[in-house]
C-alpha positions as a Markdown table, in Angstrom:
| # | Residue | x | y | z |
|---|---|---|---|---|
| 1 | Unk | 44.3 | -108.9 | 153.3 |
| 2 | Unk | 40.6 | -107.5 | 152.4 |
| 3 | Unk | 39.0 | -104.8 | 150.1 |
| 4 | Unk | 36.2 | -103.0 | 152.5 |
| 5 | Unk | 32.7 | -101.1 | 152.0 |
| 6 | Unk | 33.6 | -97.8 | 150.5 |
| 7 | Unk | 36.9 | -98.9 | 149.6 |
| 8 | Unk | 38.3 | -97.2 | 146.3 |
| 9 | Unk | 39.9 | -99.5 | 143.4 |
| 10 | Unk | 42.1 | -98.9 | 140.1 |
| 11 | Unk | 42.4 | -101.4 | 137.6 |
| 12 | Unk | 45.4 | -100.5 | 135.2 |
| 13 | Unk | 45.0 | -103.0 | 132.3 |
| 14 | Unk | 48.1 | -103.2 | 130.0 |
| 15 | Unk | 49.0 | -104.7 | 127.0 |
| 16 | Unk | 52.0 | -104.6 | 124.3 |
| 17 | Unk | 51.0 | -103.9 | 120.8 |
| 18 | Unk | 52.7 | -105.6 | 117.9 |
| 19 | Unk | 55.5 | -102.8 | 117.6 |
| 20 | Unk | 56.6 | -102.9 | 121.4 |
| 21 | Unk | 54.4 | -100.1 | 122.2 |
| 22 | Unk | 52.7 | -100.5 | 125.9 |
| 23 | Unk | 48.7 | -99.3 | 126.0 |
| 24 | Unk | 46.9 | -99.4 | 129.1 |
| 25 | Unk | 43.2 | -99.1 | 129.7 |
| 26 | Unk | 42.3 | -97.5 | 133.5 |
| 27 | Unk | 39.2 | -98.8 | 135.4 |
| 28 | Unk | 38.1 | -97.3 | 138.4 |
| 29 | Unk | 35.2 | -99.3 | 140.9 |
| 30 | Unk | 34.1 | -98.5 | 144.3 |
| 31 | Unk | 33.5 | -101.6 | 147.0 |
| 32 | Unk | 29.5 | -101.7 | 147.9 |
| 33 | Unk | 30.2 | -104.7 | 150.4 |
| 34 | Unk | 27.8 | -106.2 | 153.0 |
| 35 | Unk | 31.3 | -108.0 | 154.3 |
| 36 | Unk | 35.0 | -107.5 | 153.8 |
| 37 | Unk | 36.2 | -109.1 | 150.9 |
| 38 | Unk | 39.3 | -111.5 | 150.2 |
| 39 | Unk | 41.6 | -109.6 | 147.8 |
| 40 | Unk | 41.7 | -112.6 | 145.6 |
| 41 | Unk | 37.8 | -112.7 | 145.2 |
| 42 | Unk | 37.8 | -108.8 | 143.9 |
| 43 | Unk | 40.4 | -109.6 | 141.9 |
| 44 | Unk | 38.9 | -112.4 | 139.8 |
| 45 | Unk | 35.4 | -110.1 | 139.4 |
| 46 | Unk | 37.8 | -107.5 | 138.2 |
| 47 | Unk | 39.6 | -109.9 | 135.5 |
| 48 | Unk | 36.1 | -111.3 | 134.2 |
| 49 | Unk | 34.9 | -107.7 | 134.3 |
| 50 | Unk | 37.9 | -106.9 | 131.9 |
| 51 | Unk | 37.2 | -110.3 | 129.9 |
| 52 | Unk | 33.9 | -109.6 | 129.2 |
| 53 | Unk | 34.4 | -106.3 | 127.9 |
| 54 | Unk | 37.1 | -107.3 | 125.3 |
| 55 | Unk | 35.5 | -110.7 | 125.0 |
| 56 | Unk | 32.5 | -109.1 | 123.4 |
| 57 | Unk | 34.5 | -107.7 | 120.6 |
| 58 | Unk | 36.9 | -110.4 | 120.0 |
| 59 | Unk | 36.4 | -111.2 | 116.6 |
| 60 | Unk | 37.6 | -107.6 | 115.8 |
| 61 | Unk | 40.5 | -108.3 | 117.7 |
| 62 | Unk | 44.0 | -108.5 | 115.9 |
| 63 | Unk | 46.2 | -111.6 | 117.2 |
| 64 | Unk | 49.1 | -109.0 | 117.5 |
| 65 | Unk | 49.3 | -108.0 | 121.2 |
| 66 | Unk | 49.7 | -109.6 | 124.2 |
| 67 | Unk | 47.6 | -108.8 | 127.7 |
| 68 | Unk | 50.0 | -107.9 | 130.3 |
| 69 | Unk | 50.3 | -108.7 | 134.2 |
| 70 | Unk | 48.0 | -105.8 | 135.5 |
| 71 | Unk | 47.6 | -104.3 | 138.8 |
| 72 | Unk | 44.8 | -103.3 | 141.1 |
| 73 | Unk | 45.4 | -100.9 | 143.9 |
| 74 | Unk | 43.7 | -99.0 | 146.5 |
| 75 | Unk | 42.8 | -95.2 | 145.8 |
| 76 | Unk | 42.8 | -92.6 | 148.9 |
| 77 | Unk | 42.2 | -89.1 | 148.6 |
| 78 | Unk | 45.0 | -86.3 | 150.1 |
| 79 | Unk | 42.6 | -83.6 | 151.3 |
| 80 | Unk | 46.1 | -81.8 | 151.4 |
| 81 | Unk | 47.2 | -82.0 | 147.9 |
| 82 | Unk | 43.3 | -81.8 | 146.5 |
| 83 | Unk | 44.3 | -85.5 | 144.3 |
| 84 | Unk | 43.8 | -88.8 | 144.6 |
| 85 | Unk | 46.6 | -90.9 | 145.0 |
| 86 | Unk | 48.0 | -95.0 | 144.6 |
| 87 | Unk | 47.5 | -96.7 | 147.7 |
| 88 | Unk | 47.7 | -100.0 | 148.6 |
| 89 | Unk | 48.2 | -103.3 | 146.2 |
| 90 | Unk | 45.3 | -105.3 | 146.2 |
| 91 | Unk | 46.9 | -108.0 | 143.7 |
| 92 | Unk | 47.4 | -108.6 | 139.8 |
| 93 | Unk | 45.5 | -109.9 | 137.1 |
| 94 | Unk | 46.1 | -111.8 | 134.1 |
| 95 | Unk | 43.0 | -111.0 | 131.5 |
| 96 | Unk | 42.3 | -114.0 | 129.3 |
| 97 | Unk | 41.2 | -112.9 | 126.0 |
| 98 | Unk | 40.3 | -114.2 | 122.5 |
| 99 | Unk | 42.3 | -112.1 | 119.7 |
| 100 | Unk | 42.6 | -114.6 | 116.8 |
| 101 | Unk | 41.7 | -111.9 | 114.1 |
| 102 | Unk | 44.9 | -112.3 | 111.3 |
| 103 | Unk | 44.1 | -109.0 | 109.2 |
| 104 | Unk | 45.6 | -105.5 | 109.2 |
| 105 | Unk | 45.3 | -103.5 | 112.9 |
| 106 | Unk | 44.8 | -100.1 | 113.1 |
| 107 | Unk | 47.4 | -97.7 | 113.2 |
| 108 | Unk | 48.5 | -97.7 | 117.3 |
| 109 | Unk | 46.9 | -94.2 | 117.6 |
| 110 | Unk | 43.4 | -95.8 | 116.2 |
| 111 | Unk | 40.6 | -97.7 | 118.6 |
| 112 | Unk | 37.4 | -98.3 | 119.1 |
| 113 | Unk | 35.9 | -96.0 | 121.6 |
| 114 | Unk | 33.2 | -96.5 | 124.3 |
| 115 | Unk | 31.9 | -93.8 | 126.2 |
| 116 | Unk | 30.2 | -94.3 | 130.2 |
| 117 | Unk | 27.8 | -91.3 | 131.1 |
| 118 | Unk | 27.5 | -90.5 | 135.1 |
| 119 | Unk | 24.9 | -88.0 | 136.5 |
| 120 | Unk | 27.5 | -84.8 | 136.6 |
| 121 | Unk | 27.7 | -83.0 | 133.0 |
| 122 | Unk | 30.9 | -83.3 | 131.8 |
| 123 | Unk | 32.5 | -86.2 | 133.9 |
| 124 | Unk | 32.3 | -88.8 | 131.6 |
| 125 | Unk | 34.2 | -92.5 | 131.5 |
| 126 | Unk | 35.8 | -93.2 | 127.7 |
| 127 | Unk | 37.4 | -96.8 | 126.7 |
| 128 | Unk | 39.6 | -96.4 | 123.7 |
| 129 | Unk | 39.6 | -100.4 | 122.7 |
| 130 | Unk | 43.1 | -101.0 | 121.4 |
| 131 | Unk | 44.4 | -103.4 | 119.2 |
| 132 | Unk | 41.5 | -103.8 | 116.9 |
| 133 | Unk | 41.9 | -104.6 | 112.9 |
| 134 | Unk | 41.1 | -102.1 | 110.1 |
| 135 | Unk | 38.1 | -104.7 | 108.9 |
| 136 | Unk | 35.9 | -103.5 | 112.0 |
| 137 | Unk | 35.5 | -100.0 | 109.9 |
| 138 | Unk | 34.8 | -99.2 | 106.5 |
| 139 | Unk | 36.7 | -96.2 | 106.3 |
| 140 | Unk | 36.6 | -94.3 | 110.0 |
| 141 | Unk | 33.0 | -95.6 | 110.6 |
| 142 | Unk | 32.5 | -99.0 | 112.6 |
| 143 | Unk | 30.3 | -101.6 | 110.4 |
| 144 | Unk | 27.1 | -102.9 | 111.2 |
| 145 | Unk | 28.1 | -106.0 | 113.1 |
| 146 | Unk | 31.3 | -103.8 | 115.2 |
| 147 | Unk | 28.6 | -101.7 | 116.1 |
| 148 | Unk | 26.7 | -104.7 | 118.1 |
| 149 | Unk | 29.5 | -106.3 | 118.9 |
| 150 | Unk | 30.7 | -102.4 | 120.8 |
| 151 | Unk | 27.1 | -101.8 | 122.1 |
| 152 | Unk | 27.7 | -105.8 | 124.3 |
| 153 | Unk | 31.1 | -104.4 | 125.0 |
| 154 | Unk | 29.2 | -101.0 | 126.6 |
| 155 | Unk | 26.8 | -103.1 | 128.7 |
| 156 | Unk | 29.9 | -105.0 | 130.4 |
| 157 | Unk | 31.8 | -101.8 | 130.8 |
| 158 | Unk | 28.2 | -100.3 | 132.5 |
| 159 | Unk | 27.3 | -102.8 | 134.7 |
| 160 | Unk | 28.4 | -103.2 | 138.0 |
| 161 | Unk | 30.8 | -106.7 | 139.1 |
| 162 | Unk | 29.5 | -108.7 | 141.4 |
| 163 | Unk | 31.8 | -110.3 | 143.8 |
| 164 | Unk | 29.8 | -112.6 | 146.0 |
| 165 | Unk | 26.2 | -112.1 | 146.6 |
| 166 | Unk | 25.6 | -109.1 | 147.3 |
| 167 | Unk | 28.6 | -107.4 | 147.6 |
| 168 | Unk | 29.6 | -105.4 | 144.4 |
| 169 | Unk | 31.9 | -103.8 | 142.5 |
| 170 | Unk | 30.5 | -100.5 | 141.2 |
| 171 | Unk | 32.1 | -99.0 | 138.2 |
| 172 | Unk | 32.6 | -95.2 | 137.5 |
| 173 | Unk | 35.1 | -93.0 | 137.5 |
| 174 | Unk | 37.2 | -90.5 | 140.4 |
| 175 | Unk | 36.4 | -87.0 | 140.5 |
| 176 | Unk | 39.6 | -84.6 | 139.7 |
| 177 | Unk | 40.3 | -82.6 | 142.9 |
| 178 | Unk | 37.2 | -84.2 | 144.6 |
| 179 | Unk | 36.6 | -87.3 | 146.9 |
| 180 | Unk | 33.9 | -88.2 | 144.6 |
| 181 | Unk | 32.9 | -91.0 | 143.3 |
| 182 | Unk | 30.9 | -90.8 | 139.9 |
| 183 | Unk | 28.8 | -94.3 | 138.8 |
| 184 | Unk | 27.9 | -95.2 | 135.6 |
| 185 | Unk | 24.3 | -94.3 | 134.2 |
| 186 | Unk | 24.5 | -95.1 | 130.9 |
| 187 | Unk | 26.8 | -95.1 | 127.4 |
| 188 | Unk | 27.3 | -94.9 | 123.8 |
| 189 | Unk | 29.3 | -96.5 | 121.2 |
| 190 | Unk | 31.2 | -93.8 | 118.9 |
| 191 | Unk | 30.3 | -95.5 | 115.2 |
| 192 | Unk | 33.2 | -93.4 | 114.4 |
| 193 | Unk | 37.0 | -94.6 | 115.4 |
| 194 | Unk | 38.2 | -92.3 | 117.8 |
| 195 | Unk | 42.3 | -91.1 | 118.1 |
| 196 | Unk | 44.3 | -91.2 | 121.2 |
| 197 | Unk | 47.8 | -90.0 | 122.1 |
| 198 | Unk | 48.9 | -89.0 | 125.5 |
| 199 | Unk | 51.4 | -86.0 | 125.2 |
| 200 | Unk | 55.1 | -86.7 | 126.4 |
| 201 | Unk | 57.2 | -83.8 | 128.2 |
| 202 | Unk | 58.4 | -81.5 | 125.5 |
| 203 | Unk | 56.1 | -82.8 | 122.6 |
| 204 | Unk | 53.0 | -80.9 | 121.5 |
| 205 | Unk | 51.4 | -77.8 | 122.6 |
């Protein structure tokens, strides 16, 4: 099987935290191809894509989780329903990382938090980095050298993947409710930790 031109791609990236708790990071790319490509070709660009980004803050990272078998899918769009929608599986990936750090992690709801601009106000791409250790802040604000190490970890989460020549893997994000797709411009690295929590039925407002 093949991934072709125009072809839309999630990456769910998961990992299990010290505690048993699963986290997953989302990555979207669309296929700018001048040929089809082999699934297993897009899916190595995607695992070094994902390696670089984490790679580039490893020494912040705590030796405490474990990177998951992942999986990559096609995305279609169901005029009908107005929502995108799992399609196809294009294969799994098996992220290799270096997370040797031994101090304290953050608290689960705690990461690092990179932030992709696109050209639409308001549709923005955010990476909460789990996993890394209470050293990379003094108090809620990232120190000098996390700050670098981030701002490398932004460029890789920025830049495009290339596959073979010039076929590429162009990362942005879906549109809600429209077949959109939404590139990357540009980014920021929040010198402040940012939360995360994702609600379950029944809990919260």
């Amino acid at each position: 099987m093949a991934v072709s031109d125009g072809d839309f791609l999630k990456a769910v990236v998961q990992f299990t935290l010290d505690d048993g708790t699963i986290a997953q990071n989302v990555f979207w790319f669309k296929a700018a191809f001048v040929a089809d490509q082999v699934n297993s070709a897009v899916l190595a660009a995607i695992e070094g894509y994902v390696e670089d980004i984490y790679n580039a803050v490893a020494a912040y990272l705590s030796n405490t989780f474990n990177i998951d078998l992942s999986y990559v899918h096609k995305m279609t769009f169901n005029p009908a329903l107005a929502k995108w929608v799992t399609g196809t599986l294009v294969g799994s990936i098996l992220p290799t990382i270096t997370h040797t750090n031994t101090d304290d992690p953050f608290p689960n709801q705690i990461a690092a938090t990179l932030v992709a601009n696109t050209t639409r106000p308001g549709s923005f791409g955010r990476k909460f980095l789990m996993g890394c250790v209470e050293t990379m802040a003094d108090g809620s604000e990232l120190v000098g050298a996390a700050v670098t190490a981030m701002g490398n970890a932004l460029n890789h989460y920025i830049a495009d993947e290339t596959v073979s020549g010039s076929d590429m893997l162009v990362v942005g994000v879906l549109r809600e409710g429209v077949e959109q797709f939404l590139e990357f411009t540009d980014g920021q690295v929040n010198s402040i930790v940012g939360t995360q929590r994702r609600r379950k039925p029944g809990v919260g407002a």
